[in-house]
C-alpha positions as CSV (number, residue, x, y, z in Angstrom):
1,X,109.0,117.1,86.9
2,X,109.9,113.6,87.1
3,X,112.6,112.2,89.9
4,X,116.0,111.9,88.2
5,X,119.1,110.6,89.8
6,X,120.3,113.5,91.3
7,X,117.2,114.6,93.2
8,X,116.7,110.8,94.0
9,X,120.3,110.4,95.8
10,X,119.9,114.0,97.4
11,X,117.0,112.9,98.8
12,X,118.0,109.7,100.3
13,X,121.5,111.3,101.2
14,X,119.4,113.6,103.6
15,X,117.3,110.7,105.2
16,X,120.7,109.1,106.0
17,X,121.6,112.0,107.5
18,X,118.6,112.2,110.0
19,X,118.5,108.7,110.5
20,X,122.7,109.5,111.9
21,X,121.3,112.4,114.0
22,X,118.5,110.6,115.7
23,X,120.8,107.8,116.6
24,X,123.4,110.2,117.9
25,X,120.3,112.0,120.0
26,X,119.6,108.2,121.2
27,X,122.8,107.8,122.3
28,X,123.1,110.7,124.0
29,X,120.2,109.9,126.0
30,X,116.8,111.2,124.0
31,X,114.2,108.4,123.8
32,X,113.6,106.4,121.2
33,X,109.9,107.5,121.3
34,X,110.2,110.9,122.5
35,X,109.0,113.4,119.9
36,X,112.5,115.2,118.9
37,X,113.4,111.3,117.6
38,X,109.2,110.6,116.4
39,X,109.9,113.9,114.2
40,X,113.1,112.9,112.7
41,X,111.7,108.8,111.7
42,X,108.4,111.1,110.1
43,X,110.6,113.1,108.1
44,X,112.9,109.5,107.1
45,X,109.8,108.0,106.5
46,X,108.0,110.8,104.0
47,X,111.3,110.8,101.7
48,X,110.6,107.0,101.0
49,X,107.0,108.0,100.5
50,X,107.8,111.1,97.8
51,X,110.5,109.1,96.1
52,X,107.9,106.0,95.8
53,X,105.4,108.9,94.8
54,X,107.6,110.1,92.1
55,X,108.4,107.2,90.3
56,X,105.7,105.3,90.9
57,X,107.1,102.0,92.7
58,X,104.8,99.0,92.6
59,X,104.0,97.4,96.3
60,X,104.7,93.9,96.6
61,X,105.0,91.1,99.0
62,X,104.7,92.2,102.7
63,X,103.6,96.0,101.5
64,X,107.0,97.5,100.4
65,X,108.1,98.7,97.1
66,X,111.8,97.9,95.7
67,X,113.2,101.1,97.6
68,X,111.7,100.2,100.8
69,X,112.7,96.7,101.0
70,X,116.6,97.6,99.7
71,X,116.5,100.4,102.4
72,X,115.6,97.7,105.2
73,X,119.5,96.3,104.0
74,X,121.1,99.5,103.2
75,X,119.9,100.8,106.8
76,X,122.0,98.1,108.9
77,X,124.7,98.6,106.6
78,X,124.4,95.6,104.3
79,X,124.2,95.0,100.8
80,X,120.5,94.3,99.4
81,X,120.4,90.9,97.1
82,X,118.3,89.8,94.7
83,X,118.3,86.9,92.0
84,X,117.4,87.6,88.3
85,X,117.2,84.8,85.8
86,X,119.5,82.6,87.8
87,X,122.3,85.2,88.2
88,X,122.6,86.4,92.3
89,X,123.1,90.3,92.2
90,X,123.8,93.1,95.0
91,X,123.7,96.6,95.4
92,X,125.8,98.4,98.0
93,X,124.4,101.9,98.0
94,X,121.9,104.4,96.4
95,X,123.5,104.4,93.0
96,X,123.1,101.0,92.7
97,X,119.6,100.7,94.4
98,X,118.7,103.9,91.5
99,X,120.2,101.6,89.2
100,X,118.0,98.6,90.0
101,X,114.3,100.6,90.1
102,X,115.4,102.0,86.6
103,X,116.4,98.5,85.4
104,X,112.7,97.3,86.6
105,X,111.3,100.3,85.7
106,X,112.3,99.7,82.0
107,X,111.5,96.0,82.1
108,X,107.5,96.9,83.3
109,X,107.6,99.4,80.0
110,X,108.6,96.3,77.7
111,X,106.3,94.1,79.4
112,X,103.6,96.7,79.0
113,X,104.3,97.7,75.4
């Protein structure tokens, strides 16, 4: 079964959610490298990896796919921009950055076909 939109945001909305808890375990005094934290980043990092998995995200520059490089904004609470043909655009959340891999996903199709 192919990623839709609702598995995709699910997803995501449960890596925000341990990326919240391990900074509240930081704060209340767990290192940053002990393993409770270590487990947690794992887990963070494997979504990115299944949801890049699933719909097949190219790499580009500097090894990161569209979602990884968005998430780098998105995860110090900051928009993610990009320009296309001239025009500056932002997304402010996962509905947007869904919006934006489907947008290039369709464009590769065109290209392709």
């Amino acid at each position: 079964m192919a990623m839709n939109k609702g598995m995709f945001l699910f997803l995501l909305g449960i890596r925000a959610e341990l990326r919240k808890e391990a900074d509240a375990w930081i704060a209340f005094g767990i290192g940053i490298n002990s393993k409770q934290t270590a487990a947690l980043w794992k887990i963070c990092d494997q979504i990115v990896k299944q949801c890049e998995k699933e719909l097949e995200l190219p790499v580009f520059q500097f090894n990161l796919t569209t979602l990884s490089w968005a998430l780098e904004a998105l995860d110090e609470g900051k928009a993610f921009e990009w320009t296309e043909n001239g025009i500056k655009r932002s997304g402010k959340n996962f509905a947007d950055l869904w919006n934006l891999i489907q947008e290039e996903m369709n464009e590769a199709e065109e290209q392709e076909g």
